[in-house]
MOPAC internal coordinates of N, CA, C and O (Angstrom, degrees):
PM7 1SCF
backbone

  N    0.0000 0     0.00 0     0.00 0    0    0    0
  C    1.4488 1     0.00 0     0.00 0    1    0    0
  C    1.5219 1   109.21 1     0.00 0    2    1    0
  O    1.2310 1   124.39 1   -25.27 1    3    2    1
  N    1.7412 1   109.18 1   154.73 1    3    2    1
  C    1.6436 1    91.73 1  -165.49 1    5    3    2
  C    1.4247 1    91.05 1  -123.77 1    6    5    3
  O    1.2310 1   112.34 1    -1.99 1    7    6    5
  N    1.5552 1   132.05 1   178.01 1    7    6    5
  C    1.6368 1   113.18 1  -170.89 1    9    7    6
  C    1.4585 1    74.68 1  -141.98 1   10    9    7
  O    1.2310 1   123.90 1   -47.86 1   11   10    9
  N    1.1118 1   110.13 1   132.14 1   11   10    9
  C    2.0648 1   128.94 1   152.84 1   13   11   10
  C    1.2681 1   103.96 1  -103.66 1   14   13   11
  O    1.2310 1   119.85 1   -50.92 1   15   14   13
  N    1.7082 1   117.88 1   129.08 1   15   14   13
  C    1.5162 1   125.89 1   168.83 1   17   15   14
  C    1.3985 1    90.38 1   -88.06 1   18   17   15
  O    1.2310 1   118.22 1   -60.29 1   19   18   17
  N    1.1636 1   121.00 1   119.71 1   19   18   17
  C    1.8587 1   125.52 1   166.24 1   21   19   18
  C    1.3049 1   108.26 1   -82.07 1   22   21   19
  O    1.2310 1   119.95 1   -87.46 1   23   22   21
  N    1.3728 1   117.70 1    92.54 1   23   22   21
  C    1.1165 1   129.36 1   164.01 1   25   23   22
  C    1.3161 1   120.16 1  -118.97 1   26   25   23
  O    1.2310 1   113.66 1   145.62 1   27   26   25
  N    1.0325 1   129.60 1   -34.38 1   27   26   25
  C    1.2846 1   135.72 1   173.83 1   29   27   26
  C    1.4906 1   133.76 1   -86.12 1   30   29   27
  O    1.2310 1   126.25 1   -44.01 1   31   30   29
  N    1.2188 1   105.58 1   135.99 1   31   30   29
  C    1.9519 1   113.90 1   166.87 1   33   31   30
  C    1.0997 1   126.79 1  -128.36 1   34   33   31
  O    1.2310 1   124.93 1   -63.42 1   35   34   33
  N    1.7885 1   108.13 1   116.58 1   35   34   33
  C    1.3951 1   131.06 1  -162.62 1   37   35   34
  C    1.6019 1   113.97 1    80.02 1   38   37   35
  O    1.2310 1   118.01 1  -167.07 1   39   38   37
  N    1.4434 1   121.40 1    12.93 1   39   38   37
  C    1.2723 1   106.39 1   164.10 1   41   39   38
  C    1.6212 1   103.12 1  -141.80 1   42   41   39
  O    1.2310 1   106.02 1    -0.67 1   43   42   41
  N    1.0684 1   143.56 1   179.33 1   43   42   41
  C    1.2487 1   154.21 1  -129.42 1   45   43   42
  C    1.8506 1    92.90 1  -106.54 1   46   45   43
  O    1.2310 1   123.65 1   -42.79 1   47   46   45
  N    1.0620 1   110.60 1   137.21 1   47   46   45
  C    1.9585 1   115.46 1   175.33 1   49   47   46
  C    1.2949 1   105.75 1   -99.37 1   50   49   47
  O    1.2310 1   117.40 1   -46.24 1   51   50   49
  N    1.1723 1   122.56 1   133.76 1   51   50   49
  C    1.6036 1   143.63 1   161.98 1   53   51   50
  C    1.7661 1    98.24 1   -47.90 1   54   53   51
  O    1.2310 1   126.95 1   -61.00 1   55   54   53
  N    1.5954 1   104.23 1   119.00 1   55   54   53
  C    1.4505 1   113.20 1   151.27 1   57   55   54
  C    1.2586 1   101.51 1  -139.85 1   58   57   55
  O    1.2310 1   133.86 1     9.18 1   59   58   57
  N    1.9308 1    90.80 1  -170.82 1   59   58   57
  C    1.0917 1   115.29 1   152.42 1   61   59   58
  C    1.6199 1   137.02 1   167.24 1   62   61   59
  O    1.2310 1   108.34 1    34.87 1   63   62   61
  N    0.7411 1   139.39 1  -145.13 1   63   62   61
  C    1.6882 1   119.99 1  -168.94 1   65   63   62
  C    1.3068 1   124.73 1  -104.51 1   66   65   63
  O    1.2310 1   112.78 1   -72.63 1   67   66   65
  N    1.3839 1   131.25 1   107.37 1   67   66   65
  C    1.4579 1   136.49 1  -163.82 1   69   67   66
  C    1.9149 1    84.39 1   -54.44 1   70   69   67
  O    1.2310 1   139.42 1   -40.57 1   71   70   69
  N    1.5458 1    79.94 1   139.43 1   71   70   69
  C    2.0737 1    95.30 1   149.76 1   73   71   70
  C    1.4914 1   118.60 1   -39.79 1   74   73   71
  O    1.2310 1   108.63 1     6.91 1   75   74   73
  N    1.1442 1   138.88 1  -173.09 1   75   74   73
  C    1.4837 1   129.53 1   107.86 1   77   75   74
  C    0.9493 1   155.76 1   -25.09 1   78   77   75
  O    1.2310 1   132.10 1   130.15 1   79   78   77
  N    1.3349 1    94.23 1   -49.85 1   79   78   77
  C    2.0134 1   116.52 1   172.35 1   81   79   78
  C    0.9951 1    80.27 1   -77.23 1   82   81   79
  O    1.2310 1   114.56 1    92.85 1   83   82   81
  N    1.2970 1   127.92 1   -87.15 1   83   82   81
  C    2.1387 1   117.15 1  -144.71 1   85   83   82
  C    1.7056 1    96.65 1   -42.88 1   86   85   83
  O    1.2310 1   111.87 1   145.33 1   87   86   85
  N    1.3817 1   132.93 1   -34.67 1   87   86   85
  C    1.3588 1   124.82 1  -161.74 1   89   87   86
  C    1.6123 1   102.31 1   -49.74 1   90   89   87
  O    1.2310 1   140.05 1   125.68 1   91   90   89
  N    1.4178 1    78.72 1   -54.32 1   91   90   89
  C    2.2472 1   103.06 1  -164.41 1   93   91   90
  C    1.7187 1    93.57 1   -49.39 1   94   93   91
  O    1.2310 1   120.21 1   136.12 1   95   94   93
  N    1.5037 1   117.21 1   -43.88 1   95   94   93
  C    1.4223 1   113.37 1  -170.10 1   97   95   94
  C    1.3079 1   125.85 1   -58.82 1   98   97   95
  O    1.2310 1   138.94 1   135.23 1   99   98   97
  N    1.8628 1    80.87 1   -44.77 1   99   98   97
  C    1.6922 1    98.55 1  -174.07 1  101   99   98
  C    1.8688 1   107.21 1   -57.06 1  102  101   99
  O    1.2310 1   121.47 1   127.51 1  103  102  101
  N    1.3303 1   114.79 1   -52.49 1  103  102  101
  C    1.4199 1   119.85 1   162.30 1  105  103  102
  C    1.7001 1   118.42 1   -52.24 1  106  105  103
  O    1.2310 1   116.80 1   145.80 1  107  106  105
  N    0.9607 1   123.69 1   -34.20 1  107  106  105
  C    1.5399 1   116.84 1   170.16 1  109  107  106
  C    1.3496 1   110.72 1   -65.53 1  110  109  107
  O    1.2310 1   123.58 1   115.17 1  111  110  109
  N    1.2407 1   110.74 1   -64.83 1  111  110  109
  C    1.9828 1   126.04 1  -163.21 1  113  111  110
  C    2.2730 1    73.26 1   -45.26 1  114  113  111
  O    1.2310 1   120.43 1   121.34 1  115  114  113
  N    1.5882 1   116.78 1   -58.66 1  115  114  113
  C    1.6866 1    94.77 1  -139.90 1  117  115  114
  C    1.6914 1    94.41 1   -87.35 1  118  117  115
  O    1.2310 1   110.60 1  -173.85 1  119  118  117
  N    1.4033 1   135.28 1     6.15 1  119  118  117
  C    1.1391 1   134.54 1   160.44 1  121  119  118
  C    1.8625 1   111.26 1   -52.81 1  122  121  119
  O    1.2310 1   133.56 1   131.22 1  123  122  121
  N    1.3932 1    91.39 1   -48.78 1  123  122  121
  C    1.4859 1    93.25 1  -171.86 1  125  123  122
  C    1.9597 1   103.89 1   -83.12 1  126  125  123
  O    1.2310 1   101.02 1  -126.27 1  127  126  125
  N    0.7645 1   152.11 1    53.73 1  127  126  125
  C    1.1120 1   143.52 1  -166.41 1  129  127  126
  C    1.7243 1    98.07 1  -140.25 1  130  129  127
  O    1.2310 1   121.09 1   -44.52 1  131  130  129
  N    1.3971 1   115.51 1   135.48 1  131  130  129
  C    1.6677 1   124.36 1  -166.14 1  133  131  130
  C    1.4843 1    78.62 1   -82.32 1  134  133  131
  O    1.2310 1   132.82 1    -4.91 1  135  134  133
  N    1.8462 1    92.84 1   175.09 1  135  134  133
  C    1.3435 1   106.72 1   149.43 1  137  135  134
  C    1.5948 1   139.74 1   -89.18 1  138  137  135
  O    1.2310 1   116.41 1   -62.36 1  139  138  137
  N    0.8816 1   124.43 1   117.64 1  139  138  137
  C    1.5958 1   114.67 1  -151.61 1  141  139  138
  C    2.1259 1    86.44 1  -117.23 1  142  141  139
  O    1.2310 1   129.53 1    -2.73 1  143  142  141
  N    1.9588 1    99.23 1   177.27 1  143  142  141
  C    1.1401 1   113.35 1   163.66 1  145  143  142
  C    1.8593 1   111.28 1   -56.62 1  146  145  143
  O    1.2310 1   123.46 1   -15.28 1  147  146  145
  N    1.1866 1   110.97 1   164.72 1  147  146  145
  C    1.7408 1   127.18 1   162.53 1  149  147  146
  C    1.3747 1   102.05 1   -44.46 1  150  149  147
  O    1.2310 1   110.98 1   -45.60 1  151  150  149
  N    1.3035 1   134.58 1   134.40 1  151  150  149
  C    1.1032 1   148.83 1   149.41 1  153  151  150
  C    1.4946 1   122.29 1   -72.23 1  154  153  151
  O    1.2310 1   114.24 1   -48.98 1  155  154  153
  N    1.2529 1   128.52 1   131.02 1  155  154  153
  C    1.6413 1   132.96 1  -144.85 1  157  155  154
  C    1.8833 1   100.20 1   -53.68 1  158  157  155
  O    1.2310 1   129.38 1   -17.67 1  159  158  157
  N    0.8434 1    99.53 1   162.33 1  159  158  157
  C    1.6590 1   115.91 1   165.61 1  161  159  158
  C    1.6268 1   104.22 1   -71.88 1  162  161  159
  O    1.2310 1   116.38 1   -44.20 1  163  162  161
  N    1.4909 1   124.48 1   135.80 1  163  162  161
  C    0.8133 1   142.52 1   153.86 1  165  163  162
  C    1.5896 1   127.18 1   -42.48 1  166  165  163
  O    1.2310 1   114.96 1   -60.79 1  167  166  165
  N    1.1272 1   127.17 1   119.21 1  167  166  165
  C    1.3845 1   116.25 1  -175.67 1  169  167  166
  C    1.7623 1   112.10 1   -45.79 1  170  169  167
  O    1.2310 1   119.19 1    13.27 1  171  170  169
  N    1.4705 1   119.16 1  -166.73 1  171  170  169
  C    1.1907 1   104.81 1   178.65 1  173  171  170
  C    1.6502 1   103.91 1  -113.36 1  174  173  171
  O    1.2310 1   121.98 1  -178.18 1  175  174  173
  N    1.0094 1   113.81 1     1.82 1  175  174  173
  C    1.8417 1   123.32 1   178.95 1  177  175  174
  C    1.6507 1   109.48 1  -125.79 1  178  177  175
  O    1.2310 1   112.39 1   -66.81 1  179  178  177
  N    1.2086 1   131.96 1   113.19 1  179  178  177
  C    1.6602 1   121.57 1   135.51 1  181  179  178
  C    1.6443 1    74.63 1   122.38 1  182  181  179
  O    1.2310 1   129.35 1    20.65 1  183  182  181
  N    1.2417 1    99.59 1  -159.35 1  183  182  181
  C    1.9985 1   123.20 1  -158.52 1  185  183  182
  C    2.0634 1    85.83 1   -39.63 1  186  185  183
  O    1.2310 1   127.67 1   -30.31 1  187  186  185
  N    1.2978 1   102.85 1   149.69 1  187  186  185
  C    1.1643 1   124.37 1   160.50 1  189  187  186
  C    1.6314 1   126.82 1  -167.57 1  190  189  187
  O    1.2310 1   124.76 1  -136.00 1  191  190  189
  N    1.3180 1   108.46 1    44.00 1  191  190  189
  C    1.1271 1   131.55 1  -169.86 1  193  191  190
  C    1.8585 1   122.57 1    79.73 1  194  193  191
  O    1.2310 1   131.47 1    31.43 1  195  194  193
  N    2.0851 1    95.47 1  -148.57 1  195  194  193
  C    1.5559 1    94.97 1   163.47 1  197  195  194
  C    1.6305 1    98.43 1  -128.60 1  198  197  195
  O    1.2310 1   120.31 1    -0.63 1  199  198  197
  N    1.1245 1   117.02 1   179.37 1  199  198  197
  C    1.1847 1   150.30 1   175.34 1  201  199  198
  C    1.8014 1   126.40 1  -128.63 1  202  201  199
  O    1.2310 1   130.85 1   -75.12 1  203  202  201
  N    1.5559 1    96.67 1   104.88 1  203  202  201
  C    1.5014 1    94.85 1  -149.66 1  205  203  202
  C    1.5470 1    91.06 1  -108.84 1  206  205  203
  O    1.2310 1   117.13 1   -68.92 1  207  206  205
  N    1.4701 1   123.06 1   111.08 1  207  206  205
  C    1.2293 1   134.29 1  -162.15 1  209  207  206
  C    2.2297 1   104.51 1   -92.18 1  210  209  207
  O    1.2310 1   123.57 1   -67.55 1  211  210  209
  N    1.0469 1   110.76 1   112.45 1  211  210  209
  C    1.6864 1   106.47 1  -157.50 1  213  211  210
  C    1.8215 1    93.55 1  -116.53 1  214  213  211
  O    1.2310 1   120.05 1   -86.80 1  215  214  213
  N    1.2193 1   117.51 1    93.20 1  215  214  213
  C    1.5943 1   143.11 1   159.33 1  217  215  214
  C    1.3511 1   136.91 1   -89.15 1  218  217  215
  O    1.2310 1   121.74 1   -92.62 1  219  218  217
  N    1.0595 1   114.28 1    87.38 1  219  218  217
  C    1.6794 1   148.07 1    15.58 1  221  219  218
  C    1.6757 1   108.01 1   -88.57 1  222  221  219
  O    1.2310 1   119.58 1   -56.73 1  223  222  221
  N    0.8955 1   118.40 1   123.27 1  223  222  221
  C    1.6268 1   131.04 1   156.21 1  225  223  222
  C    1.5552 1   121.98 1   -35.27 1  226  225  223
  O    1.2310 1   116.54 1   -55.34 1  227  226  225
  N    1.6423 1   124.18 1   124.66 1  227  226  225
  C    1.0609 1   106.65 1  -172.33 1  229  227  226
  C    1.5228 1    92.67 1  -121.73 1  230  229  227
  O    1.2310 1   130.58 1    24.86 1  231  230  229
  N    1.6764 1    97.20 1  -155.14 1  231  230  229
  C    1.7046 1   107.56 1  -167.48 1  233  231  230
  C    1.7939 1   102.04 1   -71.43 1  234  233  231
  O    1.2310 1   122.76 1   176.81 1  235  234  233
  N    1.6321 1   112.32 1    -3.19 1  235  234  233
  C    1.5357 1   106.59 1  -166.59 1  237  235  234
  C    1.0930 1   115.87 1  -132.03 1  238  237  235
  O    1.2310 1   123.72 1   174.77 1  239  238  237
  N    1.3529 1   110.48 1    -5.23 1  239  238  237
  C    1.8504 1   127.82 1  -177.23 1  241  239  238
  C    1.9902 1    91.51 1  -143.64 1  242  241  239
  O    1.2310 1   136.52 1   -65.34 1  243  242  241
  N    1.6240 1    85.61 1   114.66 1  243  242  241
  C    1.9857 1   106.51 1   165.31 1  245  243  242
  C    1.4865 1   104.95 1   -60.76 1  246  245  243
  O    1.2310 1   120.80 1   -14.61 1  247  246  245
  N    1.1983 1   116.07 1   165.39 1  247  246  245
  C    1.3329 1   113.30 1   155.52 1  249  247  246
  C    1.5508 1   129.66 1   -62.78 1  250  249  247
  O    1.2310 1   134.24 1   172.57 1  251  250  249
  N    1.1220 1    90.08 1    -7.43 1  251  250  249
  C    2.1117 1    94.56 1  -176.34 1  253  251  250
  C    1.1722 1   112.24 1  -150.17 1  254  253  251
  O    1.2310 1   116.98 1   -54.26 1  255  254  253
  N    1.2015 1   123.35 1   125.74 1  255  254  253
  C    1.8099 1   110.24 1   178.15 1  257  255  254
  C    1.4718 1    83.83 1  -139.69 1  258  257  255
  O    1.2310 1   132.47 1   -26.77 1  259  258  257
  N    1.4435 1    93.52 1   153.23 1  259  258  257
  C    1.1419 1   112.32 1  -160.31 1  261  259  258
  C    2.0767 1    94.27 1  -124.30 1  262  261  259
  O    1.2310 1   122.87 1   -47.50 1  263  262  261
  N    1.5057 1   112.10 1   132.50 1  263  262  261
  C    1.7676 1   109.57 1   175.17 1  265  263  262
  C    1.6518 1   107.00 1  -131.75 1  266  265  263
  O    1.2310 1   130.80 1   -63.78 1  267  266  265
  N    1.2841 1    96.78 1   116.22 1  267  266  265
  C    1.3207 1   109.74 1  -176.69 1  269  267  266
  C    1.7856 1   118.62 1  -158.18 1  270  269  267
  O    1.2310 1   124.30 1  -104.53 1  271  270  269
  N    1.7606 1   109.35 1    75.47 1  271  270  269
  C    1.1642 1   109.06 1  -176.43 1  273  271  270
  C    1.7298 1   112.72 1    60.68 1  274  273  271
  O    1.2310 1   137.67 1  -139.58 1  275  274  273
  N    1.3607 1    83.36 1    40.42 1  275  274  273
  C    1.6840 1   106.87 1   163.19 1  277  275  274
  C    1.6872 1    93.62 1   142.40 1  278  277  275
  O    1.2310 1   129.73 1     9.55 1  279  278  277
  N    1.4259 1    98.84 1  -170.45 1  279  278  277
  C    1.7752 1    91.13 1   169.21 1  281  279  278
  C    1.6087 1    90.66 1  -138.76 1  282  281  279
  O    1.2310 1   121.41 1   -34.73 1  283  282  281
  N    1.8202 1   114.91 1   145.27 1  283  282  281
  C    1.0981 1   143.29 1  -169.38 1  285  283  282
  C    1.5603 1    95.85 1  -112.29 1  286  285  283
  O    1.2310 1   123.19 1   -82.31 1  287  286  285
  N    1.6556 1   111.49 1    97.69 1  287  286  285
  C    1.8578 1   102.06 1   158.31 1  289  287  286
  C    1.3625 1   121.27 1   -78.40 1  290  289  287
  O    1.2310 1   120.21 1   -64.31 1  291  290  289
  N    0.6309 1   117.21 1   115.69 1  291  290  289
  C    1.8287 1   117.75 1  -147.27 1  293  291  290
  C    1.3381 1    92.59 1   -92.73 1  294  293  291
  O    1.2310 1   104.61 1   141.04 1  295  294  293
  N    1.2144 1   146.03 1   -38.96 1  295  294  293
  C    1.4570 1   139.76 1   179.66 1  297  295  294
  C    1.2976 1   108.80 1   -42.94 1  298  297  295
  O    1.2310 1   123.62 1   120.95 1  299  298  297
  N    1.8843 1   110.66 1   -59.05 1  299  298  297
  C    1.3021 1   131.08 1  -127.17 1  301  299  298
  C    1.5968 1    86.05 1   -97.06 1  302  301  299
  O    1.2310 1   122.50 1   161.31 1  303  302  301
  N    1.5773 1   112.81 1   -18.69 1  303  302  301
  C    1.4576 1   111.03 1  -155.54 1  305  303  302
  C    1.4116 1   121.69 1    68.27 1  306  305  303
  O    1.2310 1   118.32 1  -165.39 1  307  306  305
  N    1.3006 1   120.81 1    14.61 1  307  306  305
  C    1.5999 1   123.17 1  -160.52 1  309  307  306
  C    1.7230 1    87.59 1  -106.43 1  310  309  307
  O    1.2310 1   122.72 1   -21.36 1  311  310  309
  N    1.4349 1   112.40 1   158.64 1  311  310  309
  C    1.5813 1   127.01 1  -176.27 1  313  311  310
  C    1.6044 1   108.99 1  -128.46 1  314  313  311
  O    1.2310 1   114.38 1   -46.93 1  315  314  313
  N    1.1268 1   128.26 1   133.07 1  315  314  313
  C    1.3435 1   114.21 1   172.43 1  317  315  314
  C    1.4944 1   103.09 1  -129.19 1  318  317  315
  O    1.2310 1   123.88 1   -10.47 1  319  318  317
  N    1.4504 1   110.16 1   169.53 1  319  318  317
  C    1.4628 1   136.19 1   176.98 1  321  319  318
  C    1.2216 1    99.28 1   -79.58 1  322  321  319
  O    1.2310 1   105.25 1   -58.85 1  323  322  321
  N    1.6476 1   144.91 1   121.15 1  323  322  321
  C    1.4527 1   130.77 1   146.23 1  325  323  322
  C    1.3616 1   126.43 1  -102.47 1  326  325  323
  O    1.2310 1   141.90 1   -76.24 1  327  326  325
  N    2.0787 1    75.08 1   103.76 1  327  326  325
  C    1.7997 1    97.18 1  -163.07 1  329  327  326
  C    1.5069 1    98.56 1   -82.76 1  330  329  327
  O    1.2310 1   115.61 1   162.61 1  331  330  329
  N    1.5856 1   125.94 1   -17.39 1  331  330  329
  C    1.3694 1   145.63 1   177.30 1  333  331  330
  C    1.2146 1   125.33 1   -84.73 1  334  333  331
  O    1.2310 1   117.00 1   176.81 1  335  334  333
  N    1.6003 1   123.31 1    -3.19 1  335  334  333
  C    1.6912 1   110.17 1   141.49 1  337  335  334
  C    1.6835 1    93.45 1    95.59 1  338  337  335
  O    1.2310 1   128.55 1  -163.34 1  339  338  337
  N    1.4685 1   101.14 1    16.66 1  339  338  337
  C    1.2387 1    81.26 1   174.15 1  341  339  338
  C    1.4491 1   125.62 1  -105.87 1  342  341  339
  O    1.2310 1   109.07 1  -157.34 1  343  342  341
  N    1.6080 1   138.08 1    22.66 1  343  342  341
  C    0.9694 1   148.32 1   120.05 1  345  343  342
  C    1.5848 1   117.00 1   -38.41 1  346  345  343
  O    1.2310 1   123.08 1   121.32 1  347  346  345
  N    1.1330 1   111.69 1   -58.68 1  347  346  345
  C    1.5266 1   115.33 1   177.74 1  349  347  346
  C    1.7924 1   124.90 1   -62.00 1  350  349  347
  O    1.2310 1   137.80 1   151.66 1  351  350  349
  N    1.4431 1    83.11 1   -28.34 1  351  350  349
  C    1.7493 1    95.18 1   178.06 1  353  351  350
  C    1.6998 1   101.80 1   -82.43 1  354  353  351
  O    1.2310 1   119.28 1   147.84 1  355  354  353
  N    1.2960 1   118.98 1   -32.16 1  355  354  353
  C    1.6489 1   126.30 1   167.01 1  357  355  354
  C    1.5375 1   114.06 1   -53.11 1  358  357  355
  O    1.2310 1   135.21 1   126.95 1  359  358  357
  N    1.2003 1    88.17 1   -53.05 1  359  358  357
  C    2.1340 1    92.91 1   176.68 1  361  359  358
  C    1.6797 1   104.32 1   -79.04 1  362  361  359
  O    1.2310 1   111.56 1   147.62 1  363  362  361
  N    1.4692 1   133.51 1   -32.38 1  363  362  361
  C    1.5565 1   113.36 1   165.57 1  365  363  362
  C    1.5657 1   110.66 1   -69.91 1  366  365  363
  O    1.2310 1   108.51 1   179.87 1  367  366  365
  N    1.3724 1   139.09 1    -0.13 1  367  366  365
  C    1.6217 1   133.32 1   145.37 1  369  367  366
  C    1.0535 1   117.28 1   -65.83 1  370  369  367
  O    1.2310 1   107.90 1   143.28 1  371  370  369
  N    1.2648 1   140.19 1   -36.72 1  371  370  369
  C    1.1240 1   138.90 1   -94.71 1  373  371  370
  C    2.0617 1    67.66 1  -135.15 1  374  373  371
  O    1.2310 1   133.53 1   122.03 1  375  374  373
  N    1.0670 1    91.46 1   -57.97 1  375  374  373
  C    1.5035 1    94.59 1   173.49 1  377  375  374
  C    1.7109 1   132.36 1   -70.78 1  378  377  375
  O    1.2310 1   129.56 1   152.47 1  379  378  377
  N    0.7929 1    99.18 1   -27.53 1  379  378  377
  C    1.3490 1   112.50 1   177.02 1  381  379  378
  C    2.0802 1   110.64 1   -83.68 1  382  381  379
  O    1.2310 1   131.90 1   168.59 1  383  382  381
  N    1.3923 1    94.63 1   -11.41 1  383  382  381
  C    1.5758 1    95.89 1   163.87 1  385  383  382
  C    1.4872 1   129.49 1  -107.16 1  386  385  383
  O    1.2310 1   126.24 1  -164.92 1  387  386  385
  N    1.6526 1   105.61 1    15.08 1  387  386  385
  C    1.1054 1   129.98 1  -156.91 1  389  387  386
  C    1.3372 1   152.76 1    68.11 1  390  389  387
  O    1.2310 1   129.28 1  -148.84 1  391  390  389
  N    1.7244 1    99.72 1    31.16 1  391  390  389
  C    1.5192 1   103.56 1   164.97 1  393  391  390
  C    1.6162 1   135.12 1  -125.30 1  394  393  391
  O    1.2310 1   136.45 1  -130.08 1  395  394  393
  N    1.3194 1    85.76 1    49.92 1  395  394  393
  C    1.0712 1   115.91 1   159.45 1  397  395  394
  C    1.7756 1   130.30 1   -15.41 1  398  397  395
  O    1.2310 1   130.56 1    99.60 1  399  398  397
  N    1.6065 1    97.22 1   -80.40 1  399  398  397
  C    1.5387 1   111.09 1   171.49 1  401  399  398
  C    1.6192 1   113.78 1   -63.62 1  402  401  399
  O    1.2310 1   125.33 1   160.62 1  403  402  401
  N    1.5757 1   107.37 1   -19.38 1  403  402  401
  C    1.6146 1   104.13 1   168.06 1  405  403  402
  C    1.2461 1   106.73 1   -37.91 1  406  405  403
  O    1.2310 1   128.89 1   106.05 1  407  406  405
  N    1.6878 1   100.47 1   -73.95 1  407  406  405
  C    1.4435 1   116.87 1  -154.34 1  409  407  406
  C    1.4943 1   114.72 1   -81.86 1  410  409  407
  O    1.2310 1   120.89 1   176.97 1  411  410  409
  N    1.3736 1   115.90 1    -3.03 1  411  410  409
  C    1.3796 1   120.52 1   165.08 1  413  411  410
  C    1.8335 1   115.27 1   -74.78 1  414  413  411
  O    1.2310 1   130.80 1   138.11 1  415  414  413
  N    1.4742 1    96.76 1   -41.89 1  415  414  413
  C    1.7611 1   103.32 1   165.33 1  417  415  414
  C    1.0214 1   122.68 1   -44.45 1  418  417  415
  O    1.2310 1   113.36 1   133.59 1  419  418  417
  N    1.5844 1   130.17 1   -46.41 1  419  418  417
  C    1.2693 1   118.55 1  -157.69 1  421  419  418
  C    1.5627 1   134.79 1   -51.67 1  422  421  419
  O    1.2310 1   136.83 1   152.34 1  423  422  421
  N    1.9173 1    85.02 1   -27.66 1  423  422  421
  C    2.1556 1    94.17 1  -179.09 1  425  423  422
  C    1.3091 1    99.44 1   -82.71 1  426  425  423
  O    1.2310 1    98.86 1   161.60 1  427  426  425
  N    1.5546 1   155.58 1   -18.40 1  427  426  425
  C    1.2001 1   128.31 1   126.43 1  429  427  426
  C    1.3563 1   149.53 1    24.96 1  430  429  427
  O    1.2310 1   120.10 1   180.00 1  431  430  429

């Protein structure tokens, strides 16, 4: 699985490839997650979640899911609530690989 921090417009976003373990997690944390309403639209400048790129796609992971103050399965069209922290567990990677000041920019 590959992770894009969407931060950027018109230039290239920082990713990169969950472990194994983080994969299994990343699929656990969004196994458990209800179905809730759409989660807001992303502004059009600065933080706008991740982009979780899933190669090859199976019957339980789309090819693209999208987490941003909820999570958007974008294949399935399905929306969930993330009552499981897994936005937050996306931004403690996200940091711990050094992008830190990304996600510190955004209230800016």
């Amino acid at each position: 699985m590959r992770v894009e921090l969407l931060v950027y417009s018109g230039q290239q976003n920082p990713a990169w490839e969950l472990t194994e373990a983080e994969a299994q997690e990343f699929q656990r944390r969004l196994s458990e997650l209800p179905v809730g309403p759409p989660p807001p639209q992303p502004p059009g400048l600065g933080y706008a979640g991740f982009s979780i790129s899933v190669s090859p796609p199976t019957k339980d992971l789309p090819e693209r899911i999208v987490v941003y103050k909820g999570v958007r399965v974008t294949a399935a069209g399905v929306t969930r609530r993330d009552e499981a922290g897994l936005e937050a567990w996306l931004r403690s990677l996200a940091r711990n690989r050094g992008y830190a000041d990304l996600l510190d920019a955004e209230g800016r």
